[in-house]
Each structure stands twice: as structure tokens, then as C-alpha cells.
C-alpha positions as MATLAB code, in Angstrom:
seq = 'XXXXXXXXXXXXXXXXXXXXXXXXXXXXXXXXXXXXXXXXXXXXXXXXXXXXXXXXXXXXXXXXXXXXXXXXXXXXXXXXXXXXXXXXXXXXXXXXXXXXXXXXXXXXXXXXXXXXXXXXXXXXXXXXXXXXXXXXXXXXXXXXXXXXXXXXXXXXXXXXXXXXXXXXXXXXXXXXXXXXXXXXXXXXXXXXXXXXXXXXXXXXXXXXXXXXXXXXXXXXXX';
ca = [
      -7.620   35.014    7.023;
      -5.314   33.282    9.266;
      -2.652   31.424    7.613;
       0.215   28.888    9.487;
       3.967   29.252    9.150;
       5.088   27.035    6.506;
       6.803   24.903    9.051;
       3.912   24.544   11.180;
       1.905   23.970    8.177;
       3.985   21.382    7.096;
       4.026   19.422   10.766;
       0.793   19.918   11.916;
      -0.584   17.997    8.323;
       1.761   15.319    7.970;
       1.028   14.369   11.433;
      -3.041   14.579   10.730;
      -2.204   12.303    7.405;
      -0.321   10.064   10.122;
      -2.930    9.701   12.485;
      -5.986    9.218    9.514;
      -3.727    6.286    8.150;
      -3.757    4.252   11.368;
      -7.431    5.755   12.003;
      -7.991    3.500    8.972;
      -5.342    0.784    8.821;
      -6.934    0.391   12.640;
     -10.452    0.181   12.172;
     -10.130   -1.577    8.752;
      -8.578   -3.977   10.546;
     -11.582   -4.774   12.950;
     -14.171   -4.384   10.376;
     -12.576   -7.101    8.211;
     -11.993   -9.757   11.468;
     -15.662   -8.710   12.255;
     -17.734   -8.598    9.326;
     -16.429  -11.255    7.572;
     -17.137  -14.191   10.054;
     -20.805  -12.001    9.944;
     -20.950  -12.366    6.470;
     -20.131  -15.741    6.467;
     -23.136  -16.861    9.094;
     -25.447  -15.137    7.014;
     -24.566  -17.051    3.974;
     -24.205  -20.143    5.695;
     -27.521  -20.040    7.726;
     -29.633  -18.855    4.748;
     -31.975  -20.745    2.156;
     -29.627  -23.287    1.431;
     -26.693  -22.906    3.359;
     -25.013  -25.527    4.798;
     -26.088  -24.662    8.250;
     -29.756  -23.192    7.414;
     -31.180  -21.706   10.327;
     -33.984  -19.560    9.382;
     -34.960  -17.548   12.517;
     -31.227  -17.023   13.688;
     -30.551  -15.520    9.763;
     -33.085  -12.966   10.232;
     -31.766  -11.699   13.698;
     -28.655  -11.430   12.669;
     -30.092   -9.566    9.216;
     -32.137   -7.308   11.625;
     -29.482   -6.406   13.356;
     -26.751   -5.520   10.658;
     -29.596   -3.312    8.835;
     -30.588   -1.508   12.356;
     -26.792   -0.343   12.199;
     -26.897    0.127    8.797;
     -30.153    2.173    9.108;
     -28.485    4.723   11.381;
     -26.635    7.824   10.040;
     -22.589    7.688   11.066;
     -22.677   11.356   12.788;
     -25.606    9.780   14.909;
     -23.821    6.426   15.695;
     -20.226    8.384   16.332;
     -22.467   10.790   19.543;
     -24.533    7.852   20.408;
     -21.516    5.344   20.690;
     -19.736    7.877   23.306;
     -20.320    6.382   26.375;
     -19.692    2.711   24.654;
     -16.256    4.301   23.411;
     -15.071    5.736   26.868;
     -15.418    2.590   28.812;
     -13.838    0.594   25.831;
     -10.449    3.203   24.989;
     -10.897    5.630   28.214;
     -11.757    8.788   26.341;
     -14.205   10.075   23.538;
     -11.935   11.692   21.535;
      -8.839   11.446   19.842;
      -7.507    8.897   17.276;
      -8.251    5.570   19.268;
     -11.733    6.786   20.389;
     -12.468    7.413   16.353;
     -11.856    3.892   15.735;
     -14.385    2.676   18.031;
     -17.356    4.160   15.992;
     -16.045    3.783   12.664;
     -15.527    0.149   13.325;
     -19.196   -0.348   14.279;
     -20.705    1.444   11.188;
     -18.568   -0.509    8.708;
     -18.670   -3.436    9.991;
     -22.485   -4.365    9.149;
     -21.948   -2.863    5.694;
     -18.623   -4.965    4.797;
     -20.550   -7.731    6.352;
     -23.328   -7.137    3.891;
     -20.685   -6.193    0.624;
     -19.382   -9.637    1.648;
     -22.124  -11.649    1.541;
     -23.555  -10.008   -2.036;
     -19.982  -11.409   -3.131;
     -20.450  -14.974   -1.531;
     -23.658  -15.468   -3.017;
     -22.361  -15.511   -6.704;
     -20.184  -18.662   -6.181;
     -21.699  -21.013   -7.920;
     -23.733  -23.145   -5.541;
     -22.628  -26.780   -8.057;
     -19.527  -26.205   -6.122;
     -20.658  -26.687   -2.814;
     -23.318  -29.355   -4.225;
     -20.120  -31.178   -5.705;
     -18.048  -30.627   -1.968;
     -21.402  -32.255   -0.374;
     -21.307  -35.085   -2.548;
     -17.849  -36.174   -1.759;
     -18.650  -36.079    1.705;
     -17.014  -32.683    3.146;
     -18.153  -31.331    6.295;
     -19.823  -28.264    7.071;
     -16.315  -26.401    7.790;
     -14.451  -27.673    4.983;
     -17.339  -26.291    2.852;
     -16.545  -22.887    4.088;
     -12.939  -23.000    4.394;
     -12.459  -24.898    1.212;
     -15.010  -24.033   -1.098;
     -16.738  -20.292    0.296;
     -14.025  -18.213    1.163;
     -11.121  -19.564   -1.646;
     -14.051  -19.095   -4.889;
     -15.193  -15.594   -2.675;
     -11.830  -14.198   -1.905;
     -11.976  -11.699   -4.878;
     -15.326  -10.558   -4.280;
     -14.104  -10.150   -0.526;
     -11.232   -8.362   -1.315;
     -13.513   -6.336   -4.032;
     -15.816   -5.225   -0.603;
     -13.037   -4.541    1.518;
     -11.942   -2.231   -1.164;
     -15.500   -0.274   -1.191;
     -15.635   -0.590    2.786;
     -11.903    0.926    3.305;
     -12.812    3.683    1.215;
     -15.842    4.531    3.654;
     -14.045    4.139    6.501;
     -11.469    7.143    4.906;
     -14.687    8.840    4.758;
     -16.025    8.404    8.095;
     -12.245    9.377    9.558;
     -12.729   12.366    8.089;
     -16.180   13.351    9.507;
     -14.745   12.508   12.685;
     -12.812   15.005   13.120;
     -16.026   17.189   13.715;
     -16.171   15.757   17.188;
     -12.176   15.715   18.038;
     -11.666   12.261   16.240;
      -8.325   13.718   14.884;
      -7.097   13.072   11.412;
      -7.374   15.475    8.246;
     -11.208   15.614    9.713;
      -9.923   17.482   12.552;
      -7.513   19.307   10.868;
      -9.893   20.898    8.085;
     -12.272   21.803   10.759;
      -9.768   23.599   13.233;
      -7.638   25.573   10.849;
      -9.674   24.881    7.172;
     -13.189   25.893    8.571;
     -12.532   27.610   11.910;
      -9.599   29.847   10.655;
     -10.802   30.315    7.027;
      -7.232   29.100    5.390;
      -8.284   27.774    2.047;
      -4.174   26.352    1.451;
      -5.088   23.881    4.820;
      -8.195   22.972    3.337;
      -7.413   22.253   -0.633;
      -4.329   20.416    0.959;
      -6.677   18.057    3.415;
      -8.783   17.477    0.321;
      -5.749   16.581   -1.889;
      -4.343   14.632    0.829;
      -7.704   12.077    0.914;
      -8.336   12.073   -2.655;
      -4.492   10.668   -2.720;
      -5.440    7.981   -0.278;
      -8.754    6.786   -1.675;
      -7.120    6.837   -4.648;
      -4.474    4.354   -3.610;
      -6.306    2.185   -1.533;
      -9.032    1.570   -4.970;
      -6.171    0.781   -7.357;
      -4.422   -1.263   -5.357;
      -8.050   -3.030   -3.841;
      -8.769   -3.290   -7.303;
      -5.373   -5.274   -8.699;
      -5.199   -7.309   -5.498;
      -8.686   -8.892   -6.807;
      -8.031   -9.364  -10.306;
      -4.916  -11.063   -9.345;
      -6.904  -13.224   -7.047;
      -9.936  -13.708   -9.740;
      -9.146  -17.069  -10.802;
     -12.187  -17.641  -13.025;
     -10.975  -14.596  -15.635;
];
């Protein structure tokens, strides 16, 4: 077994936590200025929204499940070439992102909507009647009575996209992922791996609570 100097040890995993923080601040980031205008067009173009459009609701449903439908490990080899022209190179922190942006963004969009769709729809019958527009609907009504349901899918999404950092480390994505592979799994030291595994459970640990007070706070109707 081949164990690092404590030093080393000490370095090499505080900078791995570094990088999987911005890995997710960075990619959370995009998948919540992404998904949620997403979310929002499928909620406002559906049965009853206030800009129903039928055949554009099901594209845009087609295409969030055909990402949804495809396994991350698949979409972070396929994405490659799509994620050297956009950062330069296919590995490393930045080149992570670029994947794990893509495959969280359909599912926060659909977490999103789920949570938009339980606002009671006498609301935006009562915004209607008083003569708001369209936008005021959504800006007014939607995302104010959905904001805890938002922030309640952001939560779940953040959480996946700690997950996906980690597995992408299996193709040089950096991060604890990387980190467990080269010196947990490729050097057989058990310390490096319990300590990556500690590390994440910390993390998604932190990011729940605090997903889950932020919405309570915000949960007006309790």
C-alpha cells in the first residue's frame, strides 16, 4: 500500500476539496440561470399557461427528457469535443463544468417546474382578472408563490451536481473524484479514500441543511 506524507496528504486534499467547491459553486451557477427560465417556458406554454403553446411545450419536453434519458458518464465522453471548443481542453476543473452543467440543467428544469405547478392556479386567475400582463404574471405571481419550491429543487439539483463532480474525476475532471481515483483506487490508500468520502458527505450535508432552511424561511404559506 502506498501511503502520502502527511504534508502532501494534507495539500494535495484540501486543494481537491478547493477545486470540487467551485466545480459546483460553478456549474450550479449555470444550471440555475439555465433551467429555471426552462422551467418557466414549460409552465407557461402548457395547458393553461399564460402563453399556451402546445407544439413548442412538447419540443422543449422532448428535449429536456432526451438529456435526461442519457446516463452522466455517457454525456461527460460524448460532450468532449463540445467542451474543448467551449473551455480549450477536456479535462481539468473548467472542462468538468461543461458536462455537469448540461446534465443538471434539464433535471433542475424539470424539479422546477413540479414546484411551479402547485401554486395555486386562483392566483394567476385573480392576476388575470385585474388585468396583469403575461410578464407580470410570471414575475409577480410564478416565481414569488414558487420561490420555495425553487429553492427546494436547487437544493436536490446541487446535491447531484456534488455527485456528478465526483464521477468526474474518472476522466481527469479534478476534484475529490480525481483524487480518490489517483491515490484512493490507483494506489490502494484507504486513509485518501475514507477522507474523500468524509469530505463529500460534509458538503452534501451542508448544502441540504442550509437548502432546506433557506426554503422554509422563504415558505410564506406555513
Amino acid at each position: 500500500m502506498f501511503q502520502l506524507p502527511f504534508d502532501a496528504y494534507a495539500e494535495v486534499t484540501v486543494a481537491a476539496a478547493w477545486e470540487t467547491v467551485q466545480m459546483v459553486a460553478a456549474a450550479g451557477l449555470l444550471t440555475l440561470l439555465l433551467g429555471l427560465p426552462i422551467a418557466i417556458l414549460l409552465i407557461a406554454t402548457g395547458p393553461g399557461g399564460v402563453l399556451e403553446a402546445p407544439r413548442l411545450n412538447r419540443v422543449v419536453g422532448a428535449v429536456i427528457n432526451a438529456f435526461r434519458s442519457t446516463p452522466f458518464i455517457i454525456l461527460l465522453v460524448a460532450l468532449i469535443p463540445i467542451t474543448r471548443f467551449l473551455v480549450g481542453t477536456s479535462i481539468g476543473l473548467w472542462a468538468a463544468v461543461v458536462p455537469i452543467t448540461v446534465s443538471a440543467t434539464p433535471f433542475f428544469a424539470r424539479v422546477a417546474e413540479v414546484g411551479l405547478r402547485e401554486i395555486d392556479h386562483g392566483l394567476i386567475e385573480a392576476a388575470e382578472a385585474m388585468g396583469a400582463r403575461r410578464w407580470q404574471i410570471i414575475w409577480h405571481v410564478l416565481l414569488p408563490e414558487g420561490l420555495p419550491a425553487i429553492i427546494g429543487g436547487f437544493t436536490v439539483t446541487l446535491v447531484s451536481v456534488t455527485g456528478m463532480s465526483a464521477m468526474a474525476g474518472v476522466v481527469g475532471g479534478g476534484g475529490l473524484g480525481d483524487l480518490a481515483i489517483r491515490y484512493g483506487y490507483q494506489r490502494f490508500d484507504t486513509t485518501v479514500m475514507i477522507t474523500v468520502i468524509a469530505i463529500l458527505i460534509a458538503l452534501v450535508s451542508i448544502i441540504q441543511v442550509s437548502g432546506d432552511r433557506l426554503a422554509r424561511r422563504l415558505n410564506h404559506r406555513k
